[in-house]
N, C-alpha and C positions, 0 to 999 in steps of 0.2 A: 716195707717199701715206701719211699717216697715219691710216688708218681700222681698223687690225689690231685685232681682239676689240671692237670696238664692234656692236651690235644696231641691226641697221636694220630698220625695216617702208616695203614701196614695194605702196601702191596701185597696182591695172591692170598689175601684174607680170609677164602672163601671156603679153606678146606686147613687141616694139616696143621705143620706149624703157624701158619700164619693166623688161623683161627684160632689153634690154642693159644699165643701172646695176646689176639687180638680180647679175649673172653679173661685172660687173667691182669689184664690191664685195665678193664674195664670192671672187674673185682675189686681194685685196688684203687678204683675212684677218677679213674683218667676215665676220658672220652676219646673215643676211636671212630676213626673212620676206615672201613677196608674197601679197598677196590678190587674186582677181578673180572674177567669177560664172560661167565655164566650169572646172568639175573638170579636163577633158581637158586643156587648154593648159596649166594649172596644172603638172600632174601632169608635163606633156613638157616644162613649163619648170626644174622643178628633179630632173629624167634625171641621175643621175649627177655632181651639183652637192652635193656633202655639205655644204656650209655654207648650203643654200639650202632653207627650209620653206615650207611654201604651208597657206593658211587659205582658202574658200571664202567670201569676204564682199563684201556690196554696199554699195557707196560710198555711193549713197544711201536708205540703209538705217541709220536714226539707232540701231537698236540694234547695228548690227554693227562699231560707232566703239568702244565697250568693250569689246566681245567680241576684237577684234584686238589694241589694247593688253591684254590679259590673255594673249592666247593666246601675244605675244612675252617678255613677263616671266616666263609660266612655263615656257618654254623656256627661256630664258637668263638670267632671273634680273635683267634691267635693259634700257633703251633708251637709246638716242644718238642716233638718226637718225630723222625723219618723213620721206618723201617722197610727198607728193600730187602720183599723177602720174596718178590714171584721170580720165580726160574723158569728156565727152557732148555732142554736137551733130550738126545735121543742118540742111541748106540750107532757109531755110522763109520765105516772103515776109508779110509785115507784115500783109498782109488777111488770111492766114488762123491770124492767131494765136489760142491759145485758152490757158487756163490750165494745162490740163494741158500741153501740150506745153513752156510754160516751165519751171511747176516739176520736170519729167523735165531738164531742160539744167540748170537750177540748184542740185536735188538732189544731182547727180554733181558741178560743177564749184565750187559757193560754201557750200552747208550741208556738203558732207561734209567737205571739207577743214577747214572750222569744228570741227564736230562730234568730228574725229576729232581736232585738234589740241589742244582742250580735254580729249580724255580723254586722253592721253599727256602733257599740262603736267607734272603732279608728275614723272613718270620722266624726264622733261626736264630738267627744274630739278635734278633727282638729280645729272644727269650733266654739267649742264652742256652738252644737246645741240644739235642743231640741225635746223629743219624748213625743208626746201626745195620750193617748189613749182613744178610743173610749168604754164607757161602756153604760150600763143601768141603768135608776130608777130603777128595779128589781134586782139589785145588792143588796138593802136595803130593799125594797117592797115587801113583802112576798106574792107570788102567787100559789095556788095548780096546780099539774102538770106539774109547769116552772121549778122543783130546778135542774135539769142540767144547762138549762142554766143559773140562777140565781145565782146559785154558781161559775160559773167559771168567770161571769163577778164581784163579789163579788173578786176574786181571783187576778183578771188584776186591780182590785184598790186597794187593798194589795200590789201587785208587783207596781203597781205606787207611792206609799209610801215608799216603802223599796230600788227600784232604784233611787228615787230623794237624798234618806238618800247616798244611794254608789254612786251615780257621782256626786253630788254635789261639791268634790273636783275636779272633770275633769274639770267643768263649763259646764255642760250637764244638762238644767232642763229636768224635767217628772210633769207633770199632767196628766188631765182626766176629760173629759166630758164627764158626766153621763145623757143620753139622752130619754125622757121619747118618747112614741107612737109618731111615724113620720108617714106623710102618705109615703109611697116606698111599694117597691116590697117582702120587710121582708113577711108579714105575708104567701103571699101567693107561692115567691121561696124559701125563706130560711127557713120555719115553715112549708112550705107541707100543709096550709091550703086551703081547699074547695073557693069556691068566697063566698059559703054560711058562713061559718064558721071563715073566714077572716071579711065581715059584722058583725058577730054578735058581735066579739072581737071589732070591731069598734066602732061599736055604746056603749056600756059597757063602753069604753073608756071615749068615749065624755060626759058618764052622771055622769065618773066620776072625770076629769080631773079638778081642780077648776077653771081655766081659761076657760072651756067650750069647747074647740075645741082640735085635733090633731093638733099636729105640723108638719110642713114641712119640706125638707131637709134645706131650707135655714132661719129657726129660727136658726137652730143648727152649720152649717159653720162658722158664724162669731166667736164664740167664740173660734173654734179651731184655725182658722188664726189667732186670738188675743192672745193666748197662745203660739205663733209663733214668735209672734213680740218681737223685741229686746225692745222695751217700757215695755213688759211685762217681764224683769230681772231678779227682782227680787221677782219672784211667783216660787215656784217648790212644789211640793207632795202632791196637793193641787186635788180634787175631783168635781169638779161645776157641777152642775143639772141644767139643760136645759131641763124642761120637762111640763111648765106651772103649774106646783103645784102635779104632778102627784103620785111623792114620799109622799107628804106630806095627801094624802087624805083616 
C-alpha cells in the first residue's frame, strides 16, 4: 500500500468498518482522524493507536462538515483521504412514513457526505486526493421495509458517479464500496433492532449470502485503503461490492 504520511478523515470511525479502515490505514503509515457522536468508542478506538485522532462530530450536523476538515488540517497540516463511512437507517414500512424520520436517514447518509465533501474540496485538490464512500448491497438489492435506507445509499452512489465525472479535472478520484451484512453494531445501534430481531436478520442472512457467512469489518477495510492508494490512479467513479455475493443472490 501506498498510503504512508497521507491525512485521512473516516466518518462513524468509532466501531465497525469504519474502525477497521481507520486501524489499517494507520498500519500503513497514514494519519487518521475518526469522528463519531459517542466520546467513549471514540476514545477506546484510538487506545494506543498513535497515528489515530478522534473528533466528536455529527454527520448530520451541517456545521460539524467544517469543523472536521479544520480539526484535520490543523493537526497535520493537509488531507488526502475523505471517507464517508457513517450510516443511518432502520427498518420502517411505507404507511408509516413521516418527514422527520426521512430527513434523520438522509441527513447521515446523502446531505453529510455532500456537505462534508464540499468542505474538504480545496484540501483535496491540494493534494490530489481521494473520497471514498461507504455504501450498501441494498443500494441495488431490493428489500421490503429497507427503501429509506436503500435509497439514499442508492443515492451516495449516484453522487459517487457524478463527483468522480466533476473532479476528475482537480485530480480528486471518488469511488465506493458497496458493502453487503458485516457483523458490527449496525443492526442493533443504528437499526434499533431487538438482540432477538438483530438474530433473526442474521441468520436469513447467512442462508442467504452465497459465500455462506457474514462478513467482518475487516473483509471490508482493505479495499477502501486500496482505493486510497496512489497504485490505485487511475480507478475513479467506480462502485465495488464487497459483500460475499450478497447483491447477487
Amino acid at each position: 500500500m501506498s498510503v504512508e504520511g497521507k491525512v485521512v478523515i473516516i466518518t462513524g470511525g468509532g466501531a465497525g468498518i469504519g474502525l477497521a479502515a481507520a486501524r489499517r490505514f494507520a498500519r500503513e503509515g497514514a494519519r487518521v482522524l475518526v469522528t463519531g457522536r459517542r466520546a467513549a468508542a471514540l476514545e477506546a478506538a484510538a487506545a494506543g493507536q498513535a497515528n489515530i485522532a478522534t473528533l466528536v462530530a455529527d454527520s448530520a450536523a451541517a456545521a460539524d462538515a467544517p469543523r472536521t476538515v479544520a480539526r484535520a488540517v490543523e493537526l497535520w497540516g493537509r488531507l488526502d483521504v475523505l471517507v464517508n463511512n457513517a450510516g443511518a437507517g432502520a427498518p420502517a414500512a411505507l404507511a408509516d412514513a413521516t418527514a422527520e424520520r426521512l430527513q434523520a436517514v438522509y441527513a447521515v447518509n446523502v446531505f453529510g457526505p455532500a456537505l462534508l465533501a464540499a468542505a474538504a474540496l480545496p484540501h483535496l485538490t491540494a493534494s490530489r486526493g481521494a473520497i471514498i464512500n461507504v455504501s450498501s448491497a441494498l443500494a441495488t438489492k431490493a428489500a421490503a421495509g429497507l427503501a429509506d435506507y436503500a435509497a439514499s445509499k442508492a443515492a451516495l452512489e449516484h453522487m459517487t458517479r457524478c463527483w468522480a465525472l466533476e473532479l476528475a479535472p482537480r485530480g480528486v478520484r471518488v469511488n465506493a464500496v458497496a458493502a453487503g451484512p458485516v457483523e458490527s453494531d449496525f443492526l442493533r445501534q443504528r437499526m434499533g433492532l431487538s438482540e432477538a430481531e438483530a438474530e433473526a436478520v442474521k441468520a436469513q442472512e447467512r442462508r442467504t449470502i452465497p459465500l455462506g457467512r457474514r462478513g467482518v469489518p475487516d473483509d471490508v477495510a482493505p479495499w477502501i485503503v486500496a482505493l486510497a492508494d496512489t497504485q490505485g490512479g487511475w480507478v475513479t467513479g467506480q462502485v465495488f461490492p464487497v459483500d460475499g455475493g450478497f447483491a447477487l443472490a
